[in-house]
C-alpha positions in Angstrom: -10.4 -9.7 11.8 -7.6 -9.4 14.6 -4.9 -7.3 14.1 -1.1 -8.6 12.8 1.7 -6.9 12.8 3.6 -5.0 9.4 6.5 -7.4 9.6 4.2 -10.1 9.8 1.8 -9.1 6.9 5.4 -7.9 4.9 6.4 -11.4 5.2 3.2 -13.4 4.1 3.2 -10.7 0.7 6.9 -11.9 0.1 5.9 -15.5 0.9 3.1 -15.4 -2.1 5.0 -13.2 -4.8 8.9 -13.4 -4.4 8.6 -16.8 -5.9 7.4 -15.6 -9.0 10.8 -14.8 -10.8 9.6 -13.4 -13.7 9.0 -9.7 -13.0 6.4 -8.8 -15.2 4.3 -11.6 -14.2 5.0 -10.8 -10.5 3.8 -7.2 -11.0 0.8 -8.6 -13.2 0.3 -10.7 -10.0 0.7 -8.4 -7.6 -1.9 -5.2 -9.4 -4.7 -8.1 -9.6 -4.4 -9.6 -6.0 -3.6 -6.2 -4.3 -6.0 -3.8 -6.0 -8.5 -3.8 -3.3 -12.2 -2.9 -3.4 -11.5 0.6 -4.0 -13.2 4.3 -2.8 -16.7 4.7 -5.0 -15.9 7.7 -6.8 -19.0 9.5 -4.9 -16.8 9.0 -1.3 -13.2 10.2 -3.2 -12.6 13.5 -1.4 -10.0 15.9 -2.0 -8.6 16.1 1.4 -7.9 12.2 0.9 -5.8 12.4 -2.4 -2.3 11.5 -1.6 0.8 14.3 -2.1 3.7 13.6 -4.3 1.5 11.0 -6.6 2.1 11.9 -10.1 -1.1 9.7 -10.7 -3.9 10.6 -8.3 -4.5 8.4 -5.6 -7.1 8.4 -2.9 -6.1 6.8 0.8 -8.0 6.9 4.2 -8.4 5.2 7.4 -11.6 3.8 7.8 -13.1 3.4 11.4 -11.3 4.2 14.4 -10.0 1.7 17.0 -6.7 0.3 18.0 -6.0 -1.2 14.6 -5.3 0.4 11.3 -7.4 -0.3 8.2 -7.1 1.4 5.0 -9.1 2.4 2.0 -7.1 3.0 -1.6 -8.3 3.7 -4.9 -6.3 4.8 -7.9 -6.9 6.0 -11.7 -4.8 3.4 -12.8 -5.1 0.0 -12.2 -1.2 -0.6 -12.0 -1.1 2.2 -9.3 -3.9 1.0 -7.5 -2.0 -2.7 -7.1 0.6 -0.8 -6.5 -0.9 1.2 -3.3 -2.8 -2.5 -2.0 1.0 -3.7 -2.0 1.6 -1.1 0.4 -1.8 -0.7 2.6 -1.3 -4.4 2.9 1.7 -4.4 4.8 0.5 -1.9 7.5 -3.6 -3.3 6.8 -4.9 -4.1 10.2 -1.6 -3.3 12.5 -1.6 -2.0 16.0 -1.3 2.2 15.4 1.9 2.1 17.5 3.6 -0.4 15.4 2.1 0.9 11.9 4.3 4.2 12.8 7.4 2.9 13.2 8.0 0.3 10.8 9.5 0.9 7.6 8.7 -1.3 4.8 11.2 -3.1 2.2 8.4 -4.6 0.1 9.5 -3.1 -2.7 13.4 -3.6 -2.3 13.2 -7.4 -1.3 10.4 -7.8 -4.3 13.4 -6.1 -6.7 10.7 -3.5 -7.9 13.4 -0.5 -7.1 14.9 -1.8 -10.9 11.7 -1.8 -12.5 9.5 0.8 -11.1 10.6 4.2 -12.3 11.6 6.9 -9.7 8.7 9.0 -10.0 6.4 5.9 -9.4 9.0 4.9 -6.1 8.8 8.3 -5.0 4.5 8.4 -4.8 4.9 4.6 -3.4 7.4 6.3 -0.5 4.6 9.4 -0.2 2.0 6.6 0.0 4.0 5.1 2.8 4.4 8.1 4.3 0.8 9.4 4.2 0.0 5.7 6.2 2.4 6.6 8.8 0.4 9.9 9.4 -2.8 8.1 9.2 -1.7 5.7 12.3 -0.9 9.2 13.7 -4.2 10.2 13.9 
């Protein structure tokens, strides 16, 4: 797969769910199509799990090279959609321009009024932690 920019992979996740206008169903939506394969529960390590999470999740860059691609898994399925929402926007960007965007997935989605701020907090931790990953 070639690489594509954040903004550009922001804009194709608010092409396929901002039209949903009911919330609930967008978020329904959004948990099944962005839950990813997950991390076998044999490969979750410690040094992986993501700080500030209330619920635990597990994220890691997987292979090296010039492009960023991520590995999530949750206990939750709502948190693991959640996470995919976010590894999707920076999934396969260049490093240099996975660290200096700034997502508003969440704000131009309207999920600041429905997620609490415990949950927006881990999302901004999750976002965080990918920014460190394109560090490395």
């Amino acid at each position: 797969m070639s690489a594509t920019t954040p903004a550009a992979n922001e804009q194709a996740l608010l092409d396929a769910f901002a039209p949903l206008r009911d919330p609930h169903e967008r978020l329904s939506l959004i948990t099944e199509a962005c839950s990813g394969p997950g991390i076998p529960e044999a490969e979750r390590q410690d040094v992986d799990l993501v700080p500030g999470c209330v619920s635990r999740v597990w994220l890691r860059r997987s292979a090296g090279g010039a492009a960023l691609h991520l590995e999530w898994e949750a206990e939750s399925p709502l948190v693991r959609g959640l996470a995919g929402l976010i590894c999707h926007v920076y999934q396969d960007s260049p490093l240099e321009e996975a660290r200096l965007f700034r997502s508003r997935i969440l704000t131009d989605l309207g999920m600041e009024r429905q997620l609490s701020p415990t949950r927006l907090r881990g999302l901004g931790a999750m976002e965080a932690r990918i920014h460190e990953l394109a560090r490395t």
